[in-house]
N, C-alpha and C positions, 0 to 999 in steps of 0.2 A: 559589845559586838555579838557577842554568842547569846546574851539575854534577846536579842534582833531578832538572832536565826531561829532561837526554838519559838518566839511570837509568830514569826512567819511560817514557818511547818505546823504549828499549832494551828494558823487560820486557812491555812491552805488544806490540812485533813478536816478540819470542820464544814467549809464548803462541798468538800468531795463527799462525805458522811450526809450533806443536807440532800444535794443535787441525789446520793443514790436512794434515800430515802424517799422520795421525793421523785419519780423519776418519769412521770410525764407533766411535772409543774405544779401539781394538785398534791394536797395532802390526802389520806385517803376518805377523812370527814368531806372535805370542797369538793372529790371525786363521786364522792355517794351521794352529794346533794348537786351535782351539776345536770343541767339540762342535758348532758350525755354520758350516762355513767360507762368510764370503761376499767373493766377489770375480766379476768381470766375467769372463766365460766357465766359470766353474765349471759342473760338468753332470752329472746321477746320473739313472743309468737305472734302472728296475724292473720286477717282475713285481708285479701284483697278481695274487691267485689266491681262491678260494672254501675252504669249507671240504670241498667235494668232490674239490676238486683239488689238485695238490702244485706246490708252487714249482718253477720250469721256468727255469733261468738263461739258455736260449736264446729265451725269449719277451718281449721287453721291451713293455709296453705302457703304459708312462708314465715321460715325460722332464720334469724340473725342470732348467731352465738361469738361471743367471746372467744377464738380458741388457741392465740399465742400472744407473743408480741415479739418486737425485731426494734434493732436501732437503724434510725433514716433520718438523713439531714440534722441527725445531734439531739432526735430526739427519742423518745419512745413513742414508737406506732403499736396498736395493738390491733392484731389479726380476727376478722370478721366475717366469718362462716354464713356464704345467705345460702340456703334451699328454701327454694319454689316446687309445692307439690301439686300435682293434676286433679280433679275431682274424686281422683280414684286413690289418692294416696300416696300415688308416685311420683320417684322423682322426678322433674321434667327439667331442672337445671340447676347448677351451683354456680356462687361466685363469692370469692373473697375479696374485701375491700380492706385498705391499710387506716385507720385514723390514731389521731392524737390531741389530745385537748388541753392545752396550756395559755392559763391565763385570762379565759372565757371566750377564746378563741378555739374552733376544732377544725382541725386540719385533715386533709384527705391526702393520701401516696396515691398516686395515680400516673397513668399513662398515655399519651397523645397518640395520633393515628400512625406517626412513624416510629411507635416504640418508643420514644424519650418519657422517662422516668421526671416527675417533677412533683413539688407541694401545690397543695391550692389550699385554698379558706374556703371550706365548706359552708362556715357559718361564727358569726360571730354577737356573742350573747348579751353582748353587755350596752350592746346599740339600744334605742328607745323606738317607739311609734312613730313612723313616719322617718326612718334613717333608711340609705339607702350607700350601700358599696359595690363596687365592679369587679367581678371575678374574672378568670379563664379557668374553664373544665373542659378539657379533651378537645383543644384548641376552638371552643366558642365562648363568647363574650358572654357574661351575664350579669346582667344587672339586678341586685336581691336588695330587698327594700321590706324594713317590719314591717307588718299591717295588722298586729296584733301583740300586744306585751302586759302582761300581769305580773304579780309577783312569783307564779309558777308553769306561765305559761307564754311560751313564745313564738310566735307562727313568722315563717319569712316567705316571700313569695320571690318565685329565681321565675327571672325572664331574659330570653336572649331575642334581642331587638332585631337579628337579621333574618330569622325564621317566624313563619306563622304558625298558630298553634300548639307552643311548644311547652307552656305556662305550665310552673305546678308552686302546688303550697305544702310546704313542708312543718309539722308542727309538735314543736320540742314541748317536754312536761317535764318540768325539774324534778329529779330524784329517778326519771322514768325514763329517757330518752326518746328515740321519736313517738312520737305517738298517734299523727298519721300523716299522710300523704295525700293528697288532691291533684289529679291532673286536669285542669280546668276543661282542654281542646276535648278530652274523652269523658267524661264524669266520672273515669272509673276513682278509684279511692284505695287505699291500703290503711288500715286501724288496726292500732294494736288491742291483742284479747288481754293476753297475759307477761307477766315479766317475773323474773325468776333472776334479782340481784344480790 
């Protein structure tokens, strides 16, 4: 009976020891090579540019940094610093986004138009060419379907059926994370310059 109990406090701190080890699902090797690396100081700069204009690797006007993390819905979210800066340098806006990536799935913490806090599936990696799943983001429906899959590279295209215009492509680089953005209705585009994991 007591040879039971120390088996079972034995398996029960080795789960706790895995799970904190461990603590948005990924080891830190499957972390660094996933299609969204998160970790505390990671940092990726960009150009966004229009469809008038041509991507310019010497113009960075938007930084996503790593810069905390929080427990949410049982997991680890980790805090996502975006500044957008003007032509001139400055800042023109922040905003912090929650995610968490367990399993080759990446999760968003976010919020609807009446303040309710909830998860959504940002994106999920391990779909093939031509898969397609149904999300809610900030109560609309989107239907996100690969349209591109390599061994290092994943493009999903997120459409929401009840609006026109609304199309973009979002496109993942393993080891690198997003790597850029297409809004189809505008041409404009966001590409990443540099990354700093």
């Amino acid at each position: 009976m007591k040879y039971k109990k120390i088996l079972s406090i034995l398996f029960y701190l080795s789960i706790v020891l895995f799970i904190s080890c461990n603590e948005n699902g990924l080891t830190s090797q499957e972390n660094d090579n996933s299609y969204f690396p998160l970790k505390v100081g990671n940092k990726w700069y960009y150009n966004s540019f229009t469809s008038f204009q041509q991507y310019d690797s010497t113009n960075i006007n938007l930084t996503s940094e790593v810069i905390g993390k929080k427990q949410l819905f049982g997991k680890t979210y980790f805090s996502i610093k975006s500044t957008y800066f003007d032509e001139n340098g400055s800042i023109i806006y922040l905003d912090t986004s929650y995610y968490s990536c367990s399993n080759d799935t990446l999760y968003e913490y976010m919020s609807d138009d009446n303040n309710n806090f909830y998860e959504s599936i940002y994106a999920i990696f391990i779909l093939e060419k031509g898969d397609k799943y149904n999300n809610y983001m900030r109560s609309t429906e989107y239907v996100i379907t690969v349209i591109e899959k390599d061994k290092d590279l994943i493009t999903l295209f997120y459409d929401a059926p009840q609006y026109k215009d609304e199309e973009q492509e979002i496109t993942f680089k393993r080891g690198l994370g997003i790597y850029k953005i297409y809004m189809l209705n505008s041409g404009n585009e966001t590409r990443l310059i540099r990354a700093e994991l």
